[in-house]
Chimera marker file (.cmm) of the C-alpha trace (Angstrom):
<marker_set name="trace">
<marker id="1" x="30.161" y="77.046" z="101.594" r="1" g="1" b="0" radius="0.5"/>
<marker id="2" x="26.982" y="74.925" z="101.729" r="1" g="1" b="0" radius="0.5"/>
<marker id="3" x="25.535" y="73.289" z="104.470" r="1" g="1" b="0" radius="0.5"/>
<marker id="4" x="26.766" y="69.862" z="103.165" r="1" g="1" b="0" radius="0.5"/>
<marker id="5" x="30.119" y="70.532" z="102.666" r="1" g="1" b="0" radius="0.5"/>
<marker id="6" x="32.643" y="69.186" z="105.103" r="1" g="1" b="0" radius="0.5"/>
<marker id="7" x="34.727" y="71.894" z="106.713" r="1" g="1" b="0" radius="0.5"/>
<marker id="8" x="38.103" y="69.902" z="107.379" r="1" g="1" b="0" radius="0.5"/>
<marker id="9" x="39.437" y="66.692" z="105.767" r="1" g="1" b="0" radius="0.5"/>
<marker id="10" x="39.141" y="65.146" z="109.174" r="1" g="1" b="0" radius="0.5"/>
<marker id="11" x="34.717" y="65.831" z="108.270" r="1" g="1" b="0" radius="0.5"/>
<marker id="12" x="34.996" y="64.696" z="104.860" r="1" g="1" b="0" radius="0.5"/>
<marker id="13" x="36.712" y="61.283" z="105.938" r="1" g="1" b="0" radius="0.5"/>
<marker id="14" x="34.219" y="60.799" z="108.650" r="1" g="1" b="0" radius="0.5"/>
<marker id="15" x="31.537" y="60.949" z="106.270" r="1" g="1" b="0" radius="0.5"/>
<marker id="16" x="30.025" y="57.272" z="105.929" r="1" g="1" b="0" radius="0.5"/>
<marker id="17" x="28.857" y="56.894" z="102.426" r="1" g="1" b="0" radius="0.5"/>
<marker id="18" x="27.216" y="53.486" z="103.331" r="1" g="1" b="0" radius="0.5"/>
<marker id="19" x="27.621" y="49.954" z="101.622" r="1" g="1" b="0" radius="0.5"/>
<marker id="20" x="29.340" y="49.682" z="97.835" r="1" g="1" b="0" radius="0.5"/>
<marker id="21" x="26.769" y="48.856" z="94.995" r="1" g="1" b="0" radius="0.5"/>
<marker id="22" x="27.298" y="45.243" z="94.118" r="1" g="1" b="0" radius="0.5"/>
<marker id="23" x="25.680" y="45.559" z="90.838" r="1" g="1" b="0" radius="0.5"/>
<marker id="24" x="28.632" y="48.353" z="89.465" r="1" g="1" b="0" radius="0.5"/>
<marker id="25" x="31.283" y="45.053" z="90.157" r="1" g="1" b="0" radius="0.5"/>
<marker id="26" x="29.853" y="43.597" z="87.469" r="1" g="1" b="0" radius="0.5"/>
<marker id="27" x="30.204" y="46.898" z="85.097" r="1" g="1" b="0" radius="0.5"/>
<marker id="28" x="33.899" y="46.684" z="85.815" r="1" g="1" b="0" radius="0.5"/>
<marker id="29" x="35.883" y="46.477" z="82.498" r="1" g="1" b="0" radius="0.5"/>
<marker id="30" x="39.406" y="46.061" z="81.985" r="1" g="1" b="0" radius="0.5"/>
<marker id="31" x="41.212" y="49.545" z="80.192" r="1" g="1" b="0" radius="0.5"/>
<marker id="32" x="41.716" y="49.258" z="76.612" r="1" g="1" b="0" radius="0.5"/>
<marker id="33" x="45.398" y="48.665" z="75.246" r="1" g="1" b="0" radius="0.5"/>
<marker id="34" x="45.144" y="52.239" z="73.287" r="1" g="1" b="0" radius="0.5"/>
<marker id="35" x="44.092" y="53.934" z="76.474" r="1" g="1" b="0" radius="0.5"/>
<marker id="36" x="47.089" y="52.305" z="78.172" r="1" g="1" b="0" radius="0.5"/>
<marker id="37" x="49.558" y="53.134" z="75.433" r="1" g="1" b="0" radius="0.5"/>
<marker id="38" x="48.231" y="56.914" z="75.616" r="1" g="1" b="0" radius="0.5"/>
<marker id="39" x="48.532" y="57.097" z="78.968" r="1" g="1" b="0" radius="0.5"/>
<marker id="40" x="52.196" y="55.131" z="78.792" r="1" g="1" b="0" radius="0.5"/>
<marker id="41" x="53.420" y="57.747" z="76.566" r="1" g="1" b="0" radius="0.5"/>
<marker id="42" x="52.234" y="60.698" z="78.524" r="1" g="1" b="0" radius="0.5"/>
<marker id="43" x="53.909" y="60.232" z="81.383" r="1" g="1" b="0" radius="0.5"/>
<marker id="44" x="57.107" y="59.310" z="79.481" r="1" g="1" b="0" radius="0.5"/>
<marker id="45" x="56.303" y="62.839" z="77.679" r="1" g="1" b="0" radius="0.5"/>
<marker id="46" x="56.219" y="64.290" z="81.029" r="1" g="1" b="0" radius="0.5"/>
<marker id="47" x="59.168" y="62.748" z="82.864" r="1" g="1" b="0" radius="0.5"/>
<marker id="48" x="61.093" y="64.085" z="79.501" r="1" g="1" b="0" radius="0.5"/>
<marker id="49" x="60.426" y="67.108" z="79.733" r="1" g="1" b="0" radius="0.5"/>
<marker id="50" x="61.267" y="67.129" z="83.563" r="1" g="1" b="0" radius="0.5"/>
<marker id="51" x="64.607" y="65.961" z="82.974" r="1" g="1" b="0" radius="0.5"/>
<marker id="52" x="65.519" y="67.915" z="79.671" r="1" g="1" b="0" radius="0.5"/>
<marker id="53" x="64.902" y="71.307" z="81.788" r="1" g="1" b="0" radius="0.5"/>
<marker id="54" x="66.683" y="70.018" z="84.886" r="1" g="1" b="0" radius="0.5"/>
<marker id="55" x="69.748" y="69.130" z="82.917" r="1" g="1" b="0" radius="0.5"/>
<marker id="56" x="68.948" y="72.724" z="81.398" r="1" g="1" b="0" radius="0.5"/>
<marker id="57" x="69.023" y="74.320" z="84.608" r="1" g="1" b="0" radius="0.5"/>
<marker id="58" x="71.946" y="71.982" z="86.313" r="1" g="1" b="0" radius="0.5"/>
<marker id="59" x="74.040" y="71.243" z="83.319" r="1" g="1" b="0" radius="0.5"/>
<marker id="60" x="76.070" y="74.305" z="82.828" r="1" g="1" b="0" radius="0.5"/>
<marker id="61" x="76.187" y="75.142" z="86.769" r="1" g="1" b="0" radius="0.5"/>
<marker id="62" x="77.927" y="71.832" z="86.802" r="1" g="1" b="0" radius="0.5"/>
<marker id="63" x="80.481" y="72.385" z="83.997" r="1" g="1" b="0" radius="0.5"/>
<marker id="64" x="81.279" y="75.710" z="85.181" r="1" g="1" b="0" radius="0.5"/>
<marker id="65" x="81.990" y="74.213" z="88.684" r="1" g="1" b="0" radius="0.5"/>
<marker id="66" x="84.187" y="71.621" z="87.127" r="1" g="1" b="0" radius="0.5"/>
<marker id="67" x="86.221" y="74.299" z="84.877" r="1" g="1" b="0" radius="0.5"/>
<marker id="68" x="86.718" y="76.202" z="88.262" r="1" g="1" b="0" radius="0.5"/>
<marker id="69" x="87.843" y="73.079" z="89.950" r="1" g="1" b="0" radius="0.5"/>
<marker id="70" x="90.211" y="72.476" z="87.390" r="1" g="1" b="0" radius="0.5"/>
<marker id="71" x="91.814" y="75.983" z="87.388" r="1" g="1" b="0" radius="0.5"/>
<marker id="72" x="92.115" y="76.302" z="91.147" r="1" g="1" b="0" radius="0.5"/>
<marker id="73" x="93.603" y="72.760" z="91.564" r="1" g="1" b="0" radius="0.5"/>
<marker id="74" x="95.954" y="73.141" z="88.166" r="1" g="1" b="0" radius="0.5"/>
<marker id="75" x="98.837" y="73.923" z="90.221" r="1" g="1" b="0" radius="0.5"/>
<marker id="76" x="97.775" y="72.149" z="94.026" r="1" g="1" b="0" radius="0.5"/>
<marker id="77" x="98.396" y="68.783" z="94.944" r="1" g="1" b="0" radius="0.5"/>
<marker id="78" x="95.957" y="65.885" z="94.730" r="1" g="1" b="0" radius="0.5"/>
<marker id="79" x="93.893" y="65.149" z="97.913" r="1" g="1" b="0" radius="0.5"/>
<marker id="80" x="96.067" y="62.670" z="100.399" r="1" g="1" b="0" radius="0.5"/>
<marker id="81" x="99.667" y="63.559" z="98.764" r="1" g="1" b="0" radius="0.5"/>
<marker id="82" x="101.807" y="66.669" z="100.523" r="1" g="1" b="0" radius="0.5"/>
<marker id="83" x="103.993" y="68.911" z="98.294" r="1" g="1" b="0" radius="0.5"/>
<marker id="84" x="107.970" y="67.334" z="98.648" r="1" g="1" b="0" radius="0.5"/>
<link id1="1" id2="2" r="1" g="1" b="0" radius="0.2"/>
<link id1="2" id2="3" r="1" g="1" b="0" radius="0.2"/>
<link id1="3" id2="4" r="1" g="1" b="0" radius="0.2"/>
<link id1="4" id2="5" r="1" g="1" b="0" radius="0.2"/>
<link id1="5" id2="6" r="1" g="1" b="0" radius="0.2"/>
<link id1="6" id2="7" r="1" g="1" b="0" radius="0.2"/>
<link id1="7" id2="8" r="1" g="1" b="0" radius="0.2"/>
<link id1="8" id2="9" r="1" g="1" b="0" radius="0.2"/>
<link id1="9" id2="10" r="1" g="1" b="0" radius="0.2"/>
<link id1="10" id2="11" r="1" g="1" b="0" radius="0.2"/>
<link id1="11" id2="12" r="1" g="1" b="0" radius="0.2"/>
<link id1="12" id2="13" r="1" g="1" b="0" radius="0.2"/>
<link id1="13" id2="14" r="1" g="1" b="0" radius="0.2"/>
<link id1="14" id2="15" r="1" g="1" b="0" radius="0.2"/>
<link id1="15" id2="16" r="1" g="1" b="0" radius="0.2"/>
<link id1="16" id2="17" r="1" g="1" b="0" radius="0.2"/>
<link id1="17" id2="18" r="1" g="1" b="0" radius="0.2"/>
<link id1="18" id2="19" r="1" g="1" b="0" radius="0.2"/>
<link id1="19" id2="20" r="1" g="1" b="0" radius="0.2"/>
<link id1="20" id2="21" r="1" g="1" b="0" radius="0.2"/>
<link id1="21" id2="22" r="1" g="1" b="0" radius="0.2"/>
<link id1="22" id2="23" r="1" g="1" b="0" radius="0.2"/>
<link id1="23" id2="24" r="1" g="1" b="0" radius="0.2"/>
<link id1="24" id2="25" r="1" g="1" b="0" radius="0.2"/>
<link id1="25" id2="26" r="1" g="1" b="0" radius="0.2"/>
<link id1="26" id2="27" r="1" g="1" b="0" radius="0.2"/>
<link id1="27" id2="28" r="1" g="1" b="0" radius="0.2"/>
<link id1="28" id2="29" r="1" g="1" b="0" radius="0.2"/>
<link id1="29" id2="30" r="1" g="1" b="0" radius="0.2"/>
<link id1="30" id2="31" r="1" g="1" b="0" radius="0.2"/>
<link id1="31" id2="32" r="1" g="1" b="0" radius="0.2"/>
<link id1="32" id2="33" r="1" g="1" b="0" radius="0.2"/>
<link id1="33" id2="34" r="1" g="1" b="0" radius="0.2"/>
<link id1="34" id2="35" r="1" g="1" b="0" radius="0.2"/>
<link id1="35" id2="36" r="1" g="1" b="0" radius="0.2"/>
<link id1="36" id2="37" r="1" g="1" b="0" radius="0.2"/>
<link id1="37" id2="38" r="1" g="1" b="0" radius="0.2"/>
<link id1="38" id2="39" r="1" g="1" b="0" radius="0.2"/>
<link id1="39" id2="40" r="1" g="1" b="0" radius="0.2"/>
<link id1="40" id2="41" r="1" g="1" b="0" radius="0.2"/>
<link id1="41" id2="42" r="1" g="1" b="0" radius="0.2"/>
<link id1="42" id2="43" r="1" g="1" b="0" radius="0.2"/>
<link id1="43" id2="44" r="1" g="1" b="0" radius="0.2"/>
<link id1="44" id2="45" r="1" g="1" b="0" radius="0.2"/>
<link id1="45" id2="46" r="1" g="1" b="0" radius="0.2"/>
<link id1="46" id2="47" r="1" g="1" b="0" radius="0.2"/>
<link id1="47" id2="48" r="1" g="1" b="0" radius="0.2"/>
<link id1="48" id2="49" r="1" g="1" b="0" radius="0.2"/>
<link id1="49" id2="50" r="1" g="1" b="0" radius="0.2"/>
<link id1="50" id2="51" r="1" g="1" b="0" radius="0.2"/>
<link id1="51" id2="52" r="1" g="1" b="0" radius="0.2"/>
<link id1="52" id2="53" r="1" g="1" b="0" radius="0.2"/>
<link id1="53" id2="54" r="1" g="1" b="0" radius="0.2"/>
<link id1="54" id2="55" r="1" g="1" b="0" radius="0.2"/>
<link id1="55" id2="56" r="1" g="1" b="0" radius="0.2"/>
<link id1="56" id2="57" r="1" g="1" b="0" radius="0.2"/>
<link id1="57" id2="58" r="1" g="1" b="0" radius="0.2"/>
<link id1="58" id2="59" r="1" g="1" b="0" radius="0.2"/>
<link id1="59" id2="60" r="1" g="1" b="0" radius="0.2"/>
<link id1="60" id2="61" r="1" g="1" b="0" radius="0.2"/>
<link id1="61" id2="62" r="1" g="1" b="0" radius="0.2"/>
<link id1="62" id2="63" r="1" g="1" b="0" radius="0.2"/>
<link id1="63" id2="64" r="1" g="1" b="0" radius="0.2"/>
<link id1="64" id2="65" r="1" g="1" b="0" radius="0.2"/>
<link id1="65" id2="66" r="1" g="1" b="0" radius="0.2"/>
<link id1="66" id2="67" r="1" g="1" b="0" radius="0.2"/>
<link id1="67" id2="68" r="1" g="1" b="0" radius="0.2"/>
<link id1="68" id2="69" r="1" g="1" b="0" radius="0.2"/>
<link id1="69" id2="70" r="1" g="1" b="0" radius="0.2"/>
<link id1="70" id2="71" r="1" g="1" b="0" radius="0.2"/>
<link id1="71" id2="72" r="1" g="1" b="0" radius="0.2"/>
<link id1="72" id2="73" r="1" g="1" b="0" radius="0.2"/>
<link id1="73" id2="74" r="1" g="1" b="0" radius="0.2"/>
<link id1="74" id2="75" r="1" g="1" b="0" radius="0.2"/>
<link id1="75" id2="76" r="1" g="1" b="0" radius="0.2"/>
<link id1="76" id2="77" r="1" g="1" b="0" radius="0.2"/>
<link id1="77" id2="78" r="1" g="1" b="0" radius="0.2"/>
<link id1="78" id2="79" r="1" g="1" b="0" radius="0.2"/>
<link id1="79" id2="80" r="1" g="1" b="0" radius="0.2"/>
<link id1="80" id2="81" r="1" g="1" b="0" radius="0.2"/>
<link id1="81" id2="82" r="1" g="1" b="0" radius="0.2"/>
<link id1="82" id2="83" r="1" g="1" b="0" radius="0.2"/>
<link id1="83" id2="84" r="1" g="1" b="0" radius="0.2"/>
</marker_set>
């Protein structure tokens, strides 16, 4: 660690970096449409991908409990009716 370097967070945020430069508002520049669409269809990659490999990972857990459910309750009663 340097000598500048914050040691917590708590440093870092106490840090005053002084007054914003007024001449960078005027660099400001909207994003392009491409950049938008590439970012758009990264994070739809992503959130793919995150749901493909939970239903991977919770899919058959969840038929297998259902098959089970069905065996063991083949020959009960449903829930709120009593066995005449």
């Amino acid at each position: 660690m340097t000598i500048n370097e914050p040691d917590t967070i708590q440093d870092a945020e106490s840090i005053d970096t002084g007054e914003p430069i007024s001449a960078l508002l005027d660099l400001e520049e909207p994003a392009h449409e491409t950049f938008m669409d590439l970012l758009r269809r990264r994070i739809q990659r992503r959130l793919l991908v995150a749901d493909v490999s939970r239903l991977t990972w919770s899919g058959p857990i969840t038929i297998v409990l259902e098959f089970l459910n069905q065996i063991f309750h083949l020959g009960g009663t449903e829930p709120g009716k009593q066995k005449e």
